[in-house]
Backbone as CSV, one residue per row, in Angstrom:
resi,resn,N_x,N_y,N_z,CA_x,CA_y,CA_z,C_x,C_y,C_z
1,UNK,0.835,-1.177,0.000,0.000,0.000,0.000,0.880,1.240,0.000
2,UNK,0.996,2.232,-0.592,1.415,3.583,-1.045,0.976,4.766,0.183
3,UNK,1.844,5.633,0.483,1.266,6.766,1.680,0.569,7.450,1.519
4,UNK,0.216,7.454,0.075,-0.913,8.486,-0.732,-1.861,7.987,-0.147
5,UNK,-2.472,6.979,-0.220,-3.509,5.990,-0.066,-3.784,5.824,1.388
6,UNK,-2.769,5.811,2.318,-3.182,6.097,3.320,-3.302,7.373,4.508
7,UNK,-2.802,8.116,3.682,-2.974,9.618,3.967,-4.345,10.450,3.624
8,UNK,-4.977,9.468,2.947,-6.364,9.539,2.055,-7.312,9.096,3.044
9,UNK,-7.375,7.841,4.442,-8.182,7.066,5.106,-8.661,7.716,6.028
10,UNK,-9.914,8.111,6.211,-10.441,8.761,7.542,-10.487,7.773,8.706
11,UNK,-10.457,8.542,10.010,-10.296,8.225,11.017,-10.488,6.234,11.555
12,UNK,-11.844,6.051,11.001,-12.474,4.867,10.754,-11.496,3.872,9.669
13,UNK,-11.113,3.851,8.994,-10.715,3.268,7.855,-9.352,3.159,8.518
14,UNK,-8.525,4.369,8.923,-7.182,4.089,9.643,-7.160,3.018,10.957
15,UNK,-8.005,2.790,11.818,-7.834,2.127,12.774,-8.281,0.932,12.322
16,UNK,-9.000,0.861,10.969,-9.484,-1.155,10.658,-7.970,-0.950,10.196
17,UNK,-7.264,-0.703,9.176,-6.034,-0.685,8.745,-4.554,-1.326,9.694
18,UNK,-4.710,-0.184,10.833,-3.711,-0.420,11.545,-4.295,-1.804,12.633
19,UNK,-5.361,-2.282,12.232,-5.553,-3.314,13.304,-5.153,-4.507,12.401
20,UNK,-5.313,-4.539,11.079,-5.517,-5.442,10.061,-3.391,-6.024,9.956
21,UNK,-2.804,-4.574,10.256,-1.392,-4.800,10.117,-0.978,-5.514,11.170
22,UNK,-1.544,-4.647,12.085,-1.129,-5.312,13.617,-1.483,-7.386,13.834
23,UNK,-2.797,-7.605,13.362,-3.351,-8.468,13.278,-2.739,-9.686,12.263
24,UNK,-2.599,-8.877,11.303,-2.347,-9.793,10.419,-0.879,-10.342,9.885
25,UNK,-0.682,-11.905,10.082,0.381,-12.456,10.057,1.094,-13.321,9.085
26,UNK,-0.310,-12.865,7.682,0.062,-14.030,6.764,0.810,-13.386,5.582
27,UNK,0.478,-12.166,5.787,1.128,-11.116,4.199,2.475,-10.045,5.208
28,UNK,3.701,-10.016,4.389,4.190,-9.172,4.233,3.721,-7.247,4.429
29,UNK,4.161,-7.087,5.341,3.430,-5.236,5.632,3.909,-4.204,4.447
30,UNK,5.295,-4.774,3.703,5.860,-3.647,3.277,6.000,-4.078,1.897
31,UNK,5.601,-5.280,1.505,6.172,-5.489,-0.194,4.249,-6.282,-0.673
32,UNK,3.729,-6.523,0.670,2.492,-7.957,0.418,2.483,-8.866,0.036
33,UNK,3.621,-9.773,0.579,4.353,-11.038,-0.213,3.523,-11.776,0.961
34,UNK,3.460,-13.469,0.721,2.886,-13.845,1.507,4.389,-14.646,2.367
35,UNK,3.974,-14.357,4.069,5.263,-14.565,4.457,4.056,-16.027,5.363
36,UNK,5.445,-16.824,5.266,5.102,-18.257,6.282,5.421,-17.954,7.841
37,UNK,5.407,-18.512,8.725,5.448,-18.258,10.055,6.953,-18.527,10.558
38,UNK,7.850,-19.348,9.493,9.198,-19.287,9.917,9.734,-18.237,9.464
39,UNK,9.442,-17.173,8.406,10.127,-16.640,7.616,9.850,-15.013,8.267
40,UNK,8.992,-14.947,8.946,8.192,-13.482,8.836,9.283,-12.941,10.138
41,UNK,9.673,-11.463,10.698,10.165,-10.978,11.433,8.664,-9.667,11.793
42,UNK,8.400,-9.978,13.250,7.590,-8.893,13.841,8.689,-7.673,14.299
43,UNK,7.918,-6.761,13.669,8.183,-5.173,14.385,7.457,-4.794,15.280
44,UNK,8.132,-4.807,16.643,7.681,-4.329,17.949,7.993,-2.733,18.085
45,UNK,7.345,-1.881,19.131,7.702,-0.675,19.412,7.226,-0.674,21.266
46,UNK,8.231,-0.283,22.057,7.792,-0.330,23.444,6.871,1.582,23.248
47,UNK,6.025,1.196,24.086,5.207,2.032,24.714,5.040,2.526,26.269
48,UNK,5.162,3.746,26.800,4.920,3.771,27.964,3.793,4.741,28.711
49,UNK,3.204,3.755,29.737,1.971,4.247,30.043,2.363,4.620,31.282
50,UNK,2.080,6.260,32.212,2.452,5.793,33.436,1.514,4.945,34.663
51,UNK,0.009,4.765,34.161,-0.424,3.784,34.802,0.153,2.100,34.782
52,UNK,-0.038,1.613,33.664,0.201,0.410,33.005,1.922,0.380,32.904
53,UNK,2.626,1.016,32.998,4.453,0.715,32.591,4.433,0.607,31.364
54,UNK,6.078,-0.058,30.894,5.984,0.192,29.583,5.764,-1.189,29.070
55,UNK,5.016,-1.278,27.869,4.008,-2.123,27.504,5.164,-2.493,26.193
56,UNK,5.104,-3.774,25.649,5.709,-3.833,24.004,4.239,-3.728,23.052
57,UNK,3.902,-3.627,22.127,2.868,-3.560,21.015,3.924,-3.551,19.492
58,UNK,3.163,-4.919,19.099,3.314,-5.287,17.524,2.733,-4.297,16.534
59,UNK,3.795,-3.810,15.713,2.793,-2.969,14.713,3.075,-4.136,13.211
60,UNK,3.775,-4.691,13.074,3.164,-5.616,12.071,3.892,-6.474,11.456
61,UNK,4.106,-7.427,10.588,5.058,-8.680,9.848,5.628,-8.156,8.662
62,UNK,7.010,-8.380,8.723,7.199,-8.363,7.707,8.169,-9.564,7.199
63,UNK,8.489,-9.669,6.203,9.080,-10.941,5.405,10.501,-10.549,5.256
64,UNK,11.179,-11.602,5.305,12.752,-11.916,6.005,13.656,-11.068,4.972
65,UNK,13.231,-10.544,3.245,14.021,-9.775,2.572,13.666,-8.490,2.856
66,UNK,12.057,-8.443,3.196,12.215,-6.507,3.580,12.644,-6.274,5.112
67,UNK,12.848,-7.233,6.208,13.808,-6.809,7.355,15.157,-6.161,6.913
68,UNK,15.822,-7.416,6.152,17.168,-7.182,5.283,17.174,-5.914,5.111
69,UNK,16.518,-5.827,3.876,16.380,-4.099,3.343,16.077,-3.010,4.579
70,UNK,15.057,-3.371,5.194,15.574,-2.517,6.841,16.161,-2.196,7.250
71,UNK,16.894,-3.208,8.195,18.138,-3.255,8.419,19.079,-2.882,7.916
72,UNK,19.429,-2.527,6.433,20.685,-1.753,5.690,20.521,-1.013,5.904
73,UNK,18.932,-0.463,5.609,18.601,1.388,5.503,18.869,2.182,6.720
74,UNK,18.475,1.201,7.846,19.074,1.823,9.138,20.959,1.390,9.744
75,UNK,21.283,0.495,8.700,22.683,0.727,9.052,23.228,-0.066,10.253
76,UNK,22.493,-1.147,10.736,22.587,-1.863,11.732,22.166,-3.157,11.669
77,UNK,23.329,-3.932,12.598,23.242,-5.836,12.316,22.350,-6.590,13.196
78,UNK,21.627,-7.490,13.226,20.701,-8.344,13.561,21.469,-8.932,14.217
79,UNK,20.986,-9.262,15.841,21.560,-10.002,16.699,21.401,-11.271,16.601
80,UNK,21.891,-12.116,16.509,21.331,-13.898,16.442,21.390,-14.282,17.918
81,UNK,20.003,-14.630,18.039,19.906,-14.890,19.883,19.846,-16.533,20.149
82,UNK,20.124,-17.262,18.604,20.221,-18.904,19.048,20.855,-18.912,19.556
């Protein structure tokens, strides 16, 4: 999906969207490839509430070549935690 397109979604339409990313584990977020459950890497973001502490929340899957491409663009190596 393009930023045009979602710069376009009213209020309603943005939150089925961002639930659909959050939610959904079978497609790719950034290319819509279909990713398998070994292959996919979740993007987490910590959040902090000062009632609740700080919370982690999934914003969505993506597939093991657009991490790659991630990861270059930000210039930093993937820890291997086996």
């Amino acid at each position: 999906m393009k930023l045009s397109e979602i710069r376009k979604m009213n209020d309603n339409e943005l939150k089925a969207f961002l639930m659909r990313m959050q939610n959904g584990n079978s497609f790719c977020a950034k290319c819509g490839e279909y990713v398998n459950t070994q292959s996919k890497k979740n993007v987490y973001i910590n959040t902090n509430d000062y009632i609740k502490g700080i919370r982690q929340r999934k914003l969505c899957s993506i597939c093991n070549n657009c991490y790659v491409d991630m990861l270059d663009y930000l210039g930093v190596q993937d820890i291997g935690w086996e």
